[in-house]
C-alpha positions in Angstrom: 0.0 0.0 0.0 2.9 2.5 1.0 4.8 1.3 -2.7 1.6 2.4 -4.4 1.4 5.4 -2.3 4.8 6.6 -3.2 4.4 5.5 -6.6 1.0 7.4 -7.6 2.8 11.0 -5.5 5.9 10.2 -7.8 3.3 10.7 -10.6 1.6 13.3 -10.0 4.9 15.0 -9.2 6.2 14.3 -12.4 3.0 15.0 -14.5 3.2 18.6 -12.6 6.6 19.0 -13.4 5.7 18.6 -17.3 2.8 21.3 -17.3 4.9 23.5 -15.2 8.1 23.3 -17.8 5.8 23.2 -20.9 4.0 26.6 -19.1 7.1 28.3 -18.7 8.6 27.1 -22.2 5.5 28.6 -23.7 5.5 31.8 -21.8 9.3 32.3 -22.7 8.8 31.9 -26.9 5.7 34.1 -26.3 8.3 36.9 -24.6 10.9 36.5 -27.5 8.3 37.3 -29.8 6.7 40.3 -28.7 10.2 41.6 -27.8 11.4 41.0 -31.4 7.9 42.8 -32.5 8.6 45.5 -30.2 12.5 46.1 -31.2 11.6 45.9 -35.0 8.6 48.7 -34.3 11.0 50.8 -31.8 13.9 50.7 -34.5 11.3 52.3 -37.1 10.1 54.9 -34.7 13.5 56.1 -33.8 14.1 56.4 -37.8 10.9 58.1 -38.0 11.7 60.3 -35.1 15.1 61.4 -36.5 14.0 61.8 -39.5 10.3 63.3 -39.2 11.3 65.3 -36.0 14.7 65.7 -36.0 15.0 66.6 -39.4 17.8 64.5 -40.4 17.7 62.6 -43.6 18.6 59.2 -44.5 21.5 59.5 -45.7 22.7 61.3 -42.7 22.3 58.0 -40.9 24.9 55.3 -41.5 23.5 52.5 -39.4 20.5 51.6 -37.3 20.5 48.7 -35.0 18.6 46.9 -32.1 20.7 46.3 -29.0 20.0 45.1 -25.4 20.5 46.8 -22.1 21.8 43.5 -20.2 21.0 45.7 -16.9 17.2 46.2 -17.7 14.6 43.6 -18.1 12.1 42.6 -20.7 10.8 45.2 -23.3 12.7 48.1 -21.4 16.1 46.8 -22.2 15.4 47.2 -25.9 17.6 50.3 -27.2 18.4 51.6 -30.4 22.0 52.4 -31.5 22.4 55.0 -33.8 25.6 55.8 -35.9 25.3 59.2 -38.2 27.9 59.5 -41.0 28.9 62.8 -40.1 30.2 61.0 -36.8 31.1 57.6 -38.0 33.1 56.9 -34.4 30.0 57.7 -32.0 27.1 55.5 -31.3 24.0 57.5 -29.7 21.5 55.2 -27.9 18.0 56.3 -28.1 14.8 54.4 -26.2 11.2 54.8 -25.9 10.4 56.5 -22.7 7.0 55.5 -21.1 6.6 58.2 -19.2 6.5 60.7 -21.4 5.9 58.4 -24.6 8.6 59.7 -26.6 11.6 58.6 -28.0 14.5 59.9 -26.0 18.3 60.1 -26.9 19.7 58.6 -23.8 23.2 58.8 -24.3 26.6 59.1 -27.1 30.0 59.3 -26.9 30.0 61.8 -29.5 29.4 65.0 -29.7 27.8 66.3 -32.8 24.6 64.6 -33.2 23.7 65.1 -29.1 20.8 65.9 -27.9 19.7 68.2 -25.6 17.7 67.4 -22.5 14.7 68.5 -21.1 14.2 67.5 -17.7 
């Protein structure tokens, strides 16, 4: 009685274990997907932004490129690196900021193509 006990809690243990790892596989593919929405939408604002705001025109921009912010999590650590040919050594990194719902410059190495801010 205690073998079959032991046996069915091993069971149900196990079958638990399966929805729990097929739950978070799920949920993980389901996060790499909206993220990789997200960057390819936030990488077309930021053109649109330099371009329709910031009056900058395309070929003014060398490169354009999705990065991650390793110390952020989730949809905030998706930044945008910008490289502008009149500055071909800087990178300016640019994000969407939810609190104001804009896209922000939040930082280069260069000095040219910086922005100002308005805090």
């Amino acid at each position: 009685m205690l073998k079959k006990s032991i046996f069915f809690l091993i069971i149900i243990f196990l079958i638990g274990l399966g929805i729990f790892s097929f739950n978070t596989y799920t949920s993980y593919k389901e996060n790499k997907k909206e993220e990789q929405k997200y960057s390819q939408q936030l990488k077309k604002n930021v053109h649109n932004y330099l371009v329709n705001d910031k009056n900058y025109k395309d070929k003014d921009i060398r490169k354009i490129e999705v990065t991650k912010n390793s110390k952020q999590r989730g949809l905030k650590s998706v930044e945008i690196d910008v490289v502008f040919n009149d500055d071909p050594n800087s990178t300016y990194t640019y994000i969407y900021d939810s609190g104001t719902r804009k896209i922000v410059q939040m930082a280069g190495n260069g000095q040219k193509n910086l922005e100002t801010q308005n805090k």
